[in-house]
CHARMM internal coordinates of N, CA and C (Angstrom, degrees):
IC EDIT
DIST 1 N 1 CA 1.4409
DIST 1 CA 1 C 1.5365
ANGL 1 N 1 CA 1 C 109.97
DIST 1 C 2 N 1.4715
ANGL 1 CA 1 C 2 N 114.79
DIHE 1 N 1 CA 1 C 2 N -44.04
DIST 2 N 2 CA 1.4709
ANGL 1 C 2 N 2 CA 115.53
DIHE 1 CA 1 C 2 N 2 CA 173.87
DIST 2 CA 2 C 1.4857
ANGL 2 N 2 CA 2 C 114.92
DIHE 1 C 2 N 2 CA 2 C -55.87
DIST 2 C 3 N 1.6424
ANGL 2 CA 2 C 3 N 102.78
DIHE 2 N 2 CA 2 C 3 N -41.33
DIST 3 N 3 CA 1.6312
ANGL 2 C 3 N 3 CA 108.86
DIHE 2 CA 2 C 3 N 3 CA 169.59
DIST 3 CA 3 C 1.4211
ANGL 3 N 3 CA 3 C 111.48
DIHE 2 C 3 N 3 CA 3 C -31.59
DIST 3 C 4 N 1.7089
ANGL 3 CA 3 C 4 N 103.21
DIHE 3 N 3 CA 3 C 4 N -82.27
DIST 4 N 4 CA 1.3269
ANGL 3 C 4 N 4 CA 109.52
DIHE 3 CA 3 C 4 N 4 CA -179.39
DIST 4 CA 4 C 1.5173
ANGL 4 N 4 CA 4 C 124.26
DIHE 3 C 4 N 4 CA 4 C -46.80
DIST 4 C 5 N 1.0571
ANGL 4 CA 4 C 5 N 125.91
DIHE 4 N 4 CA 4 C 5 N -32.27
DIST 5 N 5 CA 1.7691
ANGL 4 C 5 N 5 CA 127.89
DIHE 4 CA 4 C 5 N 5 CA -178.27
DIST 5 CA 5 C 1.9017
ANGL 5 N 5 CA 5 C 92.62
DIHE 4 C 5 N 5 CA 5 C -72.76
DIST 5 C 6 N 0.7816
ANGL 5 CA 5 C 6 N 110.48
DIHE 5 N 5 CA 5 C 6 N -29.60
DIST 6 N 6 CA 1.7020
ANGL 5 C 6 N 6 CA 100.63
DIHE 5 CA 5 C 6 N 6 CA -160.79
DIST 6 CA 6 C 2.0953
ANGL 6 N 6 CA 6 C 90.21
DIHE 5 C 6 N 6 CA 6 C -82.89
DIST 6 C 7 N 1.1737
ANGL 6 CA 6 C 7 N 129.56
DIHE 6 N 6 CA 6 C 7 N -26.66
DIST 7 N 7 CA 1.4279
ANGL 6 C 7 N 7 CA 116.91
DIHE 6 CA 6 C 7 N 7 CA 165.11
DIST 7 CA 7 C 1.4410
ANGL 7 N 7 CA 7 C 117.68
DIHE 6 C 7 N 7 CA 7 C -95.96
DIST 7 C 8 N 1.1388
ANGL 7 CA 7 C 8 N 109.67
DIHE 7 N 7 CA 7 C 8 N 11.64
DIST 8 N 8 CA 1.8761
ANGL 7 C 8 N 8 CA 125.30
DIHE 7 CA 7 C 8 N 8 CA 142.81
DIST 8 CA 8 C 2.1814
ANGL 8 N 8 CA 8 C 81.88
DIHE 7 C 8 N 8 CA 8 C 91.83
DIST 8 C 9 N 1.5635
ANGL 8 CA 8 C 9 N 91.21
DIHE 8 N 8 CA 8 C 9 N 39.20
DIST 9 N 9 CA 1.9541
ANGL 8 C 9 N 9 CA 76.67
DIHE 8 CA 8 C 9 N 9 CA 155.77
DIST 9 CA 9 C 1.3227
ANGL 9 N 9 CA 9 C 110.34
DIHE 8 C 9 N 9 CA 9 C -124.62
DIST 9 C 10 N 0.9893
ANGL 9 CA 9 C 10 N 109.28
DIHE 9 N 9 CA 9 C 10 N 135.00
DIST 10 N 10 CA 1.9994
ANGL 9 C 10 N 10 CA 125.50
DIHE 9 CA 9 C 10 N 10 CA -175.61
DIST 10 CA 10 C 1.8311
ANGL 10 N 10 CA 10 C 105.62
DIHE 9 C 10 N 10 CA 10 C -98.14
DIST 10 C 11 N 1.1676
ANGL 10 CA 10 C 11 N 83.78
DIHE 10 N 10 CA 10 C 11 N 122.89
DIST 11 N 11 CA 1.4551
ANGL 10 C 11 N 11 CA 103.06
DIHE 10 CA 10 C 11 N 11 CA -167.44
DIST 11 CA 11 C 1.7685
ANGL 11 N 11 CA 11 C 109.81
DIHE 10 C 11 N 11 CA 11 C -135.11
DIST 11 C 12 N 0.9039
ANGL 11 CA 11 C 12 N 110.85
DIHE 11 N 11 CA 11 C 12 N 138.12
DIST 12 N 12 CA 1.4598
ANGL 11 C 12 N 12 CA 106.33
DIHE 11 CA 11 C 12 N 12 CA 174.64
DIST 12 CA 12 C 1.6071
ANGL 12 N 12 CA 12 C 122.62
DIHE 11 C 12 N 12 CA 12 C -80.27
DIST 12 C 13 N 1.1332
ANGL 12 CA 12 C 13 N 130.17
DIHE 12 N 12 CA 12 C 13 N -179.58
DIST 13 N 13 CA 1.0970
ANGL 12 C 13 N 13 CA 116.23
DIHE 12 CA 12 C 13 N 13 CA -175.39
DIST 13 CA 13 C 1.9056
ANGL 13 N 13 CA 13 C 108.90
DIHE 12 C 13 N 13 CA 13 C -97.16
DIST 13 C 14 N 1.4280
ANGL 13 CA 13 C 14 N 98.83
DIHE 13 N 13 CA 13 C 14 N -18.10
DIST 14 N 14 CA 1.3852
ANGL 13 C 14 N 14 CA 95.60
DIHE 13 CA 13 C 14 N 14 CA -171.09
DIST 14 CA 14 C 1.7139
ANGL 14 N 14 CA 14 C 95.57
DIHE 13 C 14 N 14 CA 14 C -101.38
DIST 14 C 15 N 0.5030
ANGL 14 CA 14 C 15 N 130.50
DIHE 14 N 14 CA 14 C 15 N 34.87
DIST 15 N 15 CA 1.7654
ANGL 14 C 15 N 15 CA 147.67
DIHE 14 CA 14 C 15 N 15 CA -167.47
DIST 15 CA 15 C 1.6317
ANGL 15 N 15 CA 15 C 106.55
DIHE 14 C 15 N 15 CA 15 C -118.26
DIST 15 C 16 N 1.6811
ANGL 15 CA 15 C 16 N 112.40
DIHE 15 N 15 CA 15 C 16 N -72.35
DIST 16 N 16 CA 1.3608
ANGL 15 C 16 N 16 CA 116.43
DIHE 15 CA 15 C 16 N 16 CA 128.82
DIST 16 CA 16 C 1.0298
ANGL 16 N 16 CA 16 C 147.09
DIHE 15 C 16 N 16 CA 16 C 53.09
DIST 16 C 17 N 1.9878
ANGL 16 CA 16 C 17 N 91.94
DIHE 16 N 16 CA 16 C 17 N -107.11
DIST 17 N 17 CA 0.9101
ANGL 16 C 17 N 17 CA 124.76
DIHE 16 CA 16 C 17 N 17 CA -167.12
DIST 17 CA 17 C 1.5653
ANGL 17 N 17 CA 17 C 104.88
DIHE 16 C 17 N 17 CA 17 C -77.44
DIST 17 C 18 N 1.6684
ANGL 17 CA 17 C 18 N 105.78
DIHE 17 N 17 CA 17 C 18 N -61.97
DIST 18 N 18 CA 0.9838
ANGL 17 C 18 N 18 CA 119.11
DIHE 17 CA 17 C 18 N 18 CA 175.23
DIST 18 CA 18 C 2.0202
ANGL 18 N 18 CA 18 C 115.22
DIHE 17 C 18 N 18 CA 18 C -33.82
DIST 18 C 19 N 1.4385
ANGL 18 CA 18 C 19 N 104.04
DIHE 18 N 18 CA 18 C 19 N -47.25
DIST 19 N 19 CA 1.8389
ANGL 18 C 19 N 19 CA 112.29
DIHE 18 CA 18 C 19 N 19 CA 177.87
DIST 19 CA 19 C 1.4166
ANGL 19 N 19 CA 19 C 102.49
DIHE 18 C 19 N 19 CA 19 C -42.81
DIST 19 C 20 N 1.3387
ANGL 19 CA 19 C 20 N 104.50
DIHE 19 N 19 CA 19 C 20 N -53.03
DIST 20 N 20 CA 1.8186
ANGL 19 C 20 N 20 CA 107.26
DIHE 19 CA 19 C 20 N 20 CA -142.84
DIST 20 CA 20 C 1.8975
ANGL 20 N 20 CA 20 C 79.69
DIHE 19 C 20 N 20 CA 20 C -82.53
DIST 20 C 21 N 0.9783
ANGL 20 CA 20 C 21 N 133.61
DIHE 20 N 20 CA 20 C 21 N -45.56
DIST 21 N 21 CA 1.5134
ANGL 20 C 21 N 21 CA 117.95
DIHE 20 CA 20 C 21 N 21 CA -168.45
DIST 21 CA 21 C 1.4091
ANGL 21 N 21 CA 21 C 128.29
DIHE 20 C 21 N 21 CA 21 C -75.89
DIST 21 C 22 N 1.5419
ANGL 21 CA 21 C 22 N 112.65
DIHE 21 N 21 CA 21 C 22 N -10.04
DIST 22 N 22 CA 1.5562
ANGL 21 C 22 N 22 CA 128.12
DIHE 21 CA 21 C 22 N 22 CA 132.61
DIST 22 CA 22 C 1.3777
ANGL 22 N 22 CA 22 C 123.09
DIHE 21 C 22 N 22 CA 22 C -51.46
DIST 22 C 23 N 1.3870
ANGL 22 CA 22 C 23 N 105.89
DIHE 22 N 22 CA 22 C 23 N -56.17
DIST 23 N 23 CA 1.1693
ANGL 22 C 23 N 23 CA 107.71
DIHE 22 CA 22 C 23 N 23 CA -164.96
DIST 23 CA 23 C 1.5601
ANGL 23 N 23 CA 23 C 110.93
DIHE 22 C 23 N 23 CA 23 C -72.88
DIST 23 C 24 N 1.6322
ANGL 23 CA 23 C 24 N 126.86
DIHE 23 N 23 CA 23 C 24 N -19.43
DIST 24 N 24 CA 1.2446
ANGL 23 C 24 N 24 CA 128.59
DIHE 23 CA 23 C 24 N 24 CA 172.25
DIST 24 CA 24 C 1.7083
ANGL 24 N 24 CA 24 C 118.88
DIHE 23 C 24 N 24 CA 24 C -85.99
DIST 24 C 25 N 1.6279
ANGL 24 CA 24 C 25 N 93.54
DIHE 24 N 24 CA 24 C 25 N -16.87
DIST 25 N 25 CA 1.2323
ANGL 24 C 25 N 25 CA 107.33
DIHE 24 CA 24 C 25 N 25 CA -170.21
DIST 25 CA 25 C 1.7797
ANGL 25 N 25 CA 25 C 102.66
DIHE 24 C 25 N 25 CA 25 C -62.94
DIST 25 C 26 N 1.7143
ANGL 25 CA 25 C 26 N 112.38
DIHE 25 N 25 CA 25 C 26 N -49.72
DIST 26 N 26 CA 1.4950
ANGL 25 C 26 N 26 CA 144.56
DIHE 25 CA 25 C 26 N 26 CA -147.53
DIST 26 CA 26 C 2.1496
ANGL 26 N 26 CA 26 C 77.34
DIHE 25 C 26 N 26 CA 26 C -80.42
DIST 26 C 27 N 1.1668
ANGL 26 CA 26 C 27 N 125.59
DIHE 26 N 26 CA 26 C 27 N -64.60
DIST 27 N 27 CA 1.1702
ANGL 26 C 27 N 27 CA 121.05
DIHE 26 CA 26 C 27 N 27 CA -166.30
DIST 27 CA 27 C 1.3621
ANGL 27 N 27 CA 27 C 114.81
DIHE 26 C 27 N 27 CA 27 C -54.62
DIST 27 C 28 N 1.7102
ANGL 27 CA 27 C 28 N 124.10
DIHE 27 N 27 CA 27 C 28 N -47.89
DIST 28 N 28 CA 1.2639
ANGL 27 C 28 N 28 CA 132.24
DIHE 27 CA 27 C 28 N 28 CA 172.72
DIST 28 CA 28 C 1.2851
ANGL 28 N 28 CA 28 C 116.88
DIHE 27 C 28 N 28 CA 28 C -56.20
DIST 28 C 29 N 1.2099
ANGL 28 CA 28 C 29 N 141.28
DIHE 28 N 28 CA 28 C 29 N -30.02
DIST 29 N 29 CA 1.7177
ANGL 28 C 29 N 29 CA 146.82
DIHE 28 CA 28 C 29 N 29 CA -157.85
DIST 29 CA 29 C 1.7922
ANGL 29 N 29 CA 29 C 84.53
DIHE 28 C 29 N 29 CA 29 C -116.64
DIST 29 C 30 N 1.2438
ANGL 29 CA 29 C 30 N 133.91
DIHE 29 N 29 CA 29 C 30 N -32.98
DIST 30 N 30 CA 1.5149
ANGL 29 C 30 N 30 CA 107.80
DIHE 29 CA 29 C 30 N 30 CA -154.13
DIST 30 CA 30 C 1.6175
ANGL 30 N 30 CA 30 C 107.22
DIHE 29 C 30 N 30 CA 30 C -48.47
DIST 30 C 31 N 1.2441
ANGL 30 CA 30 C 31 N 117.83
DIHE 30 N 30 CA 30 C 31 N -173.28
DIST 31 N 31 CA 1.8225
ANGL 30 C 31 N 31 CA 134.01
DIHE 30 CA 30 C 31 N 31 CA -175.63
DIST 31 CA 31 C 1.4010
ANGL 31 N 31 CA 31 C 105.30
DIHE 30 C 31 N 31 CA 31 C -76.99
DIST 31 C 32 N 1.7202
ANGL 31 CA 31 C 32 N 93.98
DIHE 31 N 31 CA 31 C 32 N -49.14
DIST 32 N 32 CA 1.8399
ANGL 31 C 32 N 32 CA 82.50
DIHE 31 CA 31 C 32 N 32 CA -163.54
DIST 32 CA 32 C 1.6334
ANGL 32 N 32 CA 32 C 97.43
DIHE 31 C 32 N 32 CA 32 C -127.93
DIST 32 C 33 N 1.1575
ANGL 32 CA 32 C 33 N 109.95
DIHE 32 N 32 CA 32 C 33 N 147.09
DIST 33 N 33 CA 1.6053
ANGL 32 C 33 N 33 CA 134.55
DIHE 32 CA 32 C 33 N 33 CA -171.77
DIST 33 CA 33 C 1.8788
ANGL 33 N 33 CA 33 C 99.84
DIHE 32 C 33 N 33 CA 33 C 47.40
DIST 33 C 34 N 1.0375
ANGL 33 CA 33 C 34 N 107.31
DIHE 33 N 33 CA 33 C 34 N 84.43
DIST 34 N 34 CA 1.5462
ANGL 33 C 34 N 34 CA 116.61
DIHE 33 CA 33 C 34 N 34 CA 169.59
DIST 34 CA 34 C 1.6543
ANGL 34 N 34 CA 34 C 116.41
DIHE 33 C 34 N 34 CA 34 C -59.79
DIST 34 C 35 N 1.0787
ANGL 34 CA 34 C 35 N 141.84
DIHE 34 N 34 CA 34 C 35 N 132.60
DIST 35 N 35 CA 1.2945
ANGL 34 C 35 N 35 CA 140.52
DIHE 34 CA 34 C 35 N 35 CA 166.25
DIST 35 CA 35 C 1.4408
ANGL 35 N 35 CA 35 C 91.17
DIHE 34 C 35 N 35 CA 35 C -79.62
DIST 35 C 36 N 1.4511
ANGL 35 CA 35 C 36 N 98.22
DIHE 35 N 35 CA 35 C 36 N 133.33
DIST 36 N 36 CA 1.6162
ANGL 35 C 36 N 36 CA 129.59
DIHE 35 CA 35 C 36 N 36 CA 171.47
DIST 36 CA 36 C 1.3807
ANGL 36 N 36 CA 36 C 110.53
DIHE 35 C 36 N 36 CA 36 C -143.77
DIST 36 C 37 N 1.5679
ANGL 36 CA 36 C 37 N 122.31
DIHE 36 N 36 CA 36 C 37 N 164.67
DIST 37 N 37 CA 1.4459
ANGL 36 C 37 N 37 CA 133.27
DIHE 36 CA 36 C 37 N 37 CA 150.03
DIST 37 CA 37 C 1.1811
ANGL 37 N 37 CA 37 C 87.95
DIHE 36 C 37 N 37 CA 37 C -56.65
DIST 37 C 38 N 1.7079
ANGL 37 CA 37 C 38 N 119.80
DIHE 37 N 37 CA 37 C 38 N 145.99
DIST 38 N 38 CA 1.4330
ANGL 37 C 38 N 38 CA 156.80
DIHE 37 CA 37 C 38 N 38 CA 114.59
DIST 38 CA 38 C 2.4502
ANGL 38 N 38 CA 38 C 99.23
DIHE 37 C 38 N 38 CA 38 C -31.69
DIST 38 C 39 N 1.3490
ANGL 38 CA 38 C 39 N 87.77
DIHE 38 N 38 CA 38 C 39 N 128.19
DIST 39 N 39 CA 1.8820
ANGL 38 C 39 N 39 CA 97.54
DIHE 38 CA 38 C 39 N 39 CA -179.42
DIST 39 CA 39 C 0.9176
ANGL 39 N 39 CA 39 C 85.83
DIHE 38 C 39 N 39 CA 39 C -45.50
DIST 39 C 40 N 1.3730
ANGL 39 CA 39 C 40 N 127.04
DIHE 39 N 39 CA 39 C 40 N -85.41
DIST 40 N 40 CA 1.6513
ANGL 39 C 40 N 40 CA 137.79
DIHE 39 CA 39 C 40 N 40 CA -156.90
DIST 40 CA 40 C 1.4679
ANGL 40 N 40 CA 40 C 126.51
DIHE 39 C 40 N 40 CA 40 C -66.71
DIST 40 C 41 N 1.1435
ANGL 40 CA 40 C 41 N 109.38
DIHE 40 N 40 CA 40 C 41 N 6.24
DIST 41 N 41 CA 1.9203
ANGL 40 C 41 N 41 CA 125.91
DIHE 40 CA 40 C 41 N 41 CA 174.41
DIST 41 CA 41 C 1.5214
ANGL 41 N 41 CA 41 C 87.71
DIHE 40 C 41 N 41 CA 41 C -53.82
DIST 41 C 42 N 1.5751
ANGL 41 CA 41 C 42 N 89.30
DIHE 41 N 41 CA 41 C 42 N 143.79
DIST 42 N 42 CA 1.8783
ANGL 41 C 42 N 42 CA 105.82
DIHE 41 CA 41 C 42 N 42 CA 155.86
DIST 42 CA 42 C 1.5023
ANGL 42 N 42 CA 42 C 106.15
DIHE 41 C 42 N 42 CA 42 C -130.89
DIST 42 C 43 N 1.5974
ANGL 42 CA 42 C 43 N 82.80
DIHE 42 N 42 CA 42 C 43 N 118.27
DIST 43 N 43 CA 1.8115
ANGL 42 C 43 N 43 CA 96.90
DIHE 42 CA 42 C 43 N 43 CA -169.59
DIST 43 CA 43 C 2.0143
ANGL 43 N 43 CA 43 C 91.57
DIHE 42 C 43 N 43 CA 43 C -79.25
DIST 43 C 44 N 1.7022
ANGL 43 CA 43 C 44 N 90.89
DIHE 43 N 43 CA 43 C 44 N 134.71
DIST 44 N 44 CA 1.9066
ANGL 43 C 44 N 44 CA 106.07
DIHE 43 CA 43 C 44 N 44 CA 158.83
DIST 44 CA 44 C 1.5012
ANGL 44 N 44 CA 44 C 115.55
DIHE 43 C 44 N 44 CA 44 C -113.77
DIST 44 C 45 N 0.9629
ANGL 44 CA 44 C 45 N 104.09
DIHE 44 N 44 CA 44 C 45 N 107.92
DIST 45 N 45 CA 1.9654
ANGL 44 C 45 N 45 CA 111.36
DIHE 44 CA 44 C 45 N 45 CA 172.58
DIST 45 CA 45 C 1.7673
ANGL 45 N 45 CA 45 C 95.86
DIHE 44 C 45 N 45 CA 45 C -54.90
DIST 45 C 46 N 0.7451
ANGL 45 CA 45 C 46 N 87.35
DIHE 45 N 45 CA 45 C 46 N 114.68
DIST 46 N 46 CA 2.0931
ANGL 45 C 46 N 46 CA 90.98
DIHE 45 CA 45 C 46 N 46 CA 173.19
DIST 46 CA 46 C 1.4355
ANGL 46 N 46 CA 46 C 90.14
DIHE 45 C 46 N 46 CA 46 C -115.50
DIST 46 C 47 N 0.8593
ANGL 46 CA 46 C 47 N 119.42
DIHE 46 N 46 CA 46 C 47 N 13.64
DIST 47 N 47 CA 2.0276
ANGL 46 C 47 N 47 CA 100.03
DIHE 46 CA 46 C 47 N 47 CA 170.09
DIST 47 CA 47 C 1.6730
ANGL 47 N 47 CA 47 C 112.81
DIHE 46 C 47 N 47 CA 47 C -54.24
DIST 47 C 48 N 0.8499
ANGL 47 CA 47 C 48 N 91.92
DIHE 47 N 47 CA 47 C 48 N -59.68
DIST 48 N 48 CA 1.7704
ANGL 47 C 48 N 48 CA 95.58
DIHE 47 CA 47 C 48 N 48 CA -171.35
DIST 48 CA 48 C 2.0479
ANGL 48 N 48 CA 48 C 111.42
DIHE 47 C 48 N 48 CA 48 C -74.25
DIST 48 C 49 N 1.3042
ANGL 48 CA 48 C 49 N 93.42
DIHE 48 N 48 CA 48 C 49 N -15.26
DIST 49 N 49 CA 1.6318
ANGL 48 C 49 N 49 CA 86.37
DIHE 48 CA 48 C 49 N 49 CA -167.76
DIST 49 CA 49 C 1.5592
ANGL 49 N 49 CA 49 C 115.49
DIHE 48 C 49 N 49 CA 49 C -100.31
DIST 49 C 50 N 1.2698
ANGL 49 CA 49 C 50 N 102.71
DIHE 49 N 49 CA 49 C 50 N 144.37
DIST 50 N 50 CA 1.7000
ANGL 49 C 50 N 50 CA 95.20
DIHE 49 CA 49 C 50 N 50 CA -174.82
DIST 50 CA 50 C 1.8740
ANGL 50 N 50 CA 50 C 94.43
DIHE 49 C 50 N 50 CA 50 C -66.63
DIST 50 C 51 N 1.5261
ANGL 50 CA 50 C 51 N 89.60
DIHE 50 N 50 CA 50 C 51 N -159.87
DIST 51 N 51 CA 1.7098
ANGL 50 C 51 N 51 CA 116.23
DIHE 50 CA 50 C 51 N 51 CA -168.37
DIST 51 CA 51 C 1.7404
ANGL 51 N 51 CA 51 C 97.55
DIHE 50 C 51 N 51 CA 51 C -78.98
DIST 51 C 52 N 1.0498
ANGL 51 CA 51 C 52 N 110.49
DIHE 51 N 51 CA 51 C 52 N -39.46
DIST 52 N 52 CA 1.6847
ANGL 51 C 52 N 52 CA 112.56
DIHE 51 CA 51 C 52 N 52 CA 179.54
DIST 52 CA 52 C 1.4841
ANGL 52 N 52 CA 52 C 111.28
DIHE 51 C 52 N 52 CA 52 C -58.37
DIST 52 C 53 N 1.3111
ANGL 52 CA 52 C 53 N 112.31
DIHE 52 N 52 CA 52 C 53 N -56.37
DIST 53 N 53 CA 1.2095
ANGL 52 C 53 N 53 CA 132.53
DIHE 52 CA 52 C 53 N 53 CA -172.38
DIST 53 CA 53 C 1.5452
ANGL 53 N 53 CA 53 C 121.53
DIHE 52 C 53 N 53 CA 53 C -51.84
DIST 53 C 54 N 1.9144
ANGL 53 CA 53 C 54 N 104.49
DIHE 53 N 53 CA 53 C 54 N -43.65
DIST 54 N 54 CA 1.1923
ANGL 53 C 54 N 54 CA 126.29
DIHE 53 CA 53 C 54 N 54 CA 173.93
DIST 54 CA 54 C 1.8818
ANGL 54 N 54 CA 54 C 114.89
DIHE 53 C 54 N 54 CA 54 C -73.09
DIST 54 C 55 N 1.5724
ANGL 54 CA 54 C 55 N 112.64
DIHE 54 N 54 CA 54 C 55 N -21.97
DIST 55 N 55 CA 1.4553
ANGL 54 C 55 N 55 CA 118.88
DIHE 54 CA 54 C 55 N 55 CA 179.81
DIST 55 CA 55 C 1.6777
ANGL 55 N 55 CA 55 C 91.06
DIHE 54 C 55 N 55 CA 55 C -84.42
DIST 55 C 56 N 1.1575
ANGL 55 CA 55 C 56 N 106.28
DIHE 55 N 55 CA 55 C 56 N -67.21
DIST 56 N 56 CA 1.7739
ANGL 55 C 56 N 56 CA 104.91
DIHE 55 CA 55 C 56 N 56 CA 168.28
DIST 56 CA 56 C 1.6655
ANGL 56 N 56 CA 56 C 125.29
DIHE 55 C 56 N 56 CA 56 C -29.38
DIST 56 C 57 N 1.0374
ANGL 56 CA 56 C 57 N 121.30
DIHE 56 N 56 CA 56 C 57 N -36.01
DIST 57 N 57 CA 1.1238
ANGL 56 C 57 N 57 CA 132.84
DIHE 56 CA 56 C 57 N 57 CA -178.81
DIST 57 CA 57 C 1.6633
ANGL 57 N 57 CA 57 C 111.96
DIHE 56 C 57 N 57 CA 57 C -60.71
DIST 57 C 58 N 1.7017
ANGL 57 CA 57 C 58 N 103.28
DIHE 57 N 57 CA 57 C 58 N -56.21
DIST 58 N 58 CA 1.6853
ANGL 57 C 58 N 58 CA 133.25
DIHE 57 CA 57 C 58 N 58 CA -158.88
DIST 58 CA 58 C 1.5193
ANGL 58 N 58 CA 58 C 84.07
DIHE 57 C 58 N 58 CA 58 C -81.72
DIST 58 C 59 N 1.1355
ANGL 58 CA 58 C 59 N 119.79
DIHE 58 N 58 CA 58 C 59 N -35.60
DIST 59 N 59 CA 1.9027
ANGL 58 C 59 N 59 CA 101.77
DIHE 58 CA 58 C 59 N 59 CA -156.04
DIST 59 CA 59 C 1.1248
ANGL 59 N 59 CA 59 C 80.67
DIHE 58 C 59 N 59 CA 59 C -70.78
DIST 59 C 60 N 1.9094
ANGL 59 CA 59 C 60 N 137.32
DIHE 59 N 59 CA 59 C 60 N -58.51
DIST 60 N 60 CA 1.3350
ANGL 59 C 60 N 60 CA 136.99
DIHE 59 CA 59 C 60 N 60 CA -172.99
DIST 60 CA 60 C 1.5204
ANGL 60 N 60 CA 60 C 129.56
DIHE 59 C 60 N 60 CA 60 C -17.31
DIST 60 C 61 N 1.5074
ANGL 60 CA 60 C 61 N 94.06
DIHE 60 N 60 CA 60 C 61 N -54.42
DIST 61 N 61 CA 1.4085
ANGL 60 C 61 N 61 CA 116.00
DIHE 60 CA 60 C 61 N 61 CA -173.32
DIST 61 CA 61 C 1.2753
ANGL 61 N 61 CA 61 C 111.27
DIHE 60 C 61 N 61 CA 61 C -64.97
DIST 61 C 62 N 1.1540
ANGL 61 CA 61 C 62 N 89.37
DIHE 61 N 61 CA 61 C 62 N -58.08
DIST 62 N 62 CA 1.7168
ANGL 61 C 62 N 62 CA 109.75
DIHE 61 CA 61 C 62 N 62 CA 170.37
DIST 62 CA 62 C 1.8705
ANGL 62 N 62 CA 62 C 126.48
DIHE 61 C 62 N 62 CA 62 C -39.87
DIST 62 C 63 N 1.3849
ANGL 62 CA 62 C 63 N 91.92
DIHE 62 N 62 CA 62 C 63 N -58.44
DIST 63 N 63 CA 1.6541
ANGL 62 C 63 N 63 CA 104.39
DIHE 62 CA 62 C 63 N 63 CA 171.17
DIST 63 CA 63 C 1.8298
ANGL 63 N 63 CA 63 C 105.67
DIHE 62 C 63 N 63 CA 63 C -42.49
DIST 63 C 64 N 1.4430
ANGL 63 CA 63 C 64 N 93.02
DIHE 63 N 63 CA 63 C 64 N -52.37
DIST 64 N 64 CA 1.8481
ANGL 63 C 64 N 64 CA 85.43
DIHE 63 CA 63 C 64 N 64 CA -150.41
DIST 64 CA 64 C 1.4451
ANGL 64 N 64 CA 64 C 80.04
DIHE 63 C 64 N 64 CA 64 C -89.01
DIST 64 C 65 N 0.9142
ANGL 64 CA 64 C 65 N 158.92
DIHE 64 N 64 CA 64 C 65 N 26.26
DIST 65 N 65 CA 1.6005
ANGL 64 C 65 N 65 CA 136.42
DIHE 64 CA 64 C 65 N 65 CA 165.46
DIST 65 CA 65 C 1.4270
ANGL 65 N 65 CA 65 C 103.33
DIHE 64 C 65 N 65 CA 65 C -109.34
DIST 65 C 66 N 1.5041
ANGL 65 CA 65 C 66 N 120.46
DIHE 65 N 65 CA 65 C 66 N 10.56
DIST 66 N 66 CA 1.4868
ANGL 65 C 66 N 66 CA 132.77
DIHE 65 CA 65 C 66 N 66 CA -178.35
DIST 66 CA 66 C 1.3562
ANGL 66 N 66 CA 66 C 113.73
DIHE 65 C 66 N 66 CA 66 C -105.45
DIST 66 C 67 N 1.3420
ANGL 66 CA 66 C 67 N 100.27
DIHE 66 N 66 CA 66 C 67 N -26.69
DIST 67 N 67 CA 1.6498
ANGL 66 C 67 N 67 CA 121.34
DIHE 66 CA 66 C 67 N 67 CA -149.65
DIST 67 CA 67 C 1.8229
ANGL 67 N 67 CA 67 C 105.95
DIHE 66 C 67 N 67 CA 67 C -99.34
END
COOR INIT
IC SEED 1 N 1 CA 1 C
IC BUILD
């Protein structure tokens, strides 16, 4: 949303929302090469966490799946 305000387009937030869940919706269902999770993906909710938190998070994962 900051994206869009910074090239001067005003967008709502529930406007948005609505784009990107079409737009994931249209990629997941298409015919050919469907966007899916990867089996072995490890999903991180970053809603609540800043950018630190979210690098903090990955190195975590990362460490012990090395270790």
């Amino acid at each position: 949303m900051k994206e869009m305000e910074s090239k001067g387009e005003i967008v709502s937030l529930t406007e948005l929302t609505e784009e990107l869940e079409e737009r994931d919706r249209k990629d997941s269902t298409r015919e050919h090469s469907p966007l899916k999770k990867a089996e072995d993906a490890i999903e991180i909710d970053t809603t609540v966490l800043s950018i630190n938190e979210q690098v903090n998070r990955i190195v975590e994962i990362v460490t012990k799946s090395i270790k």
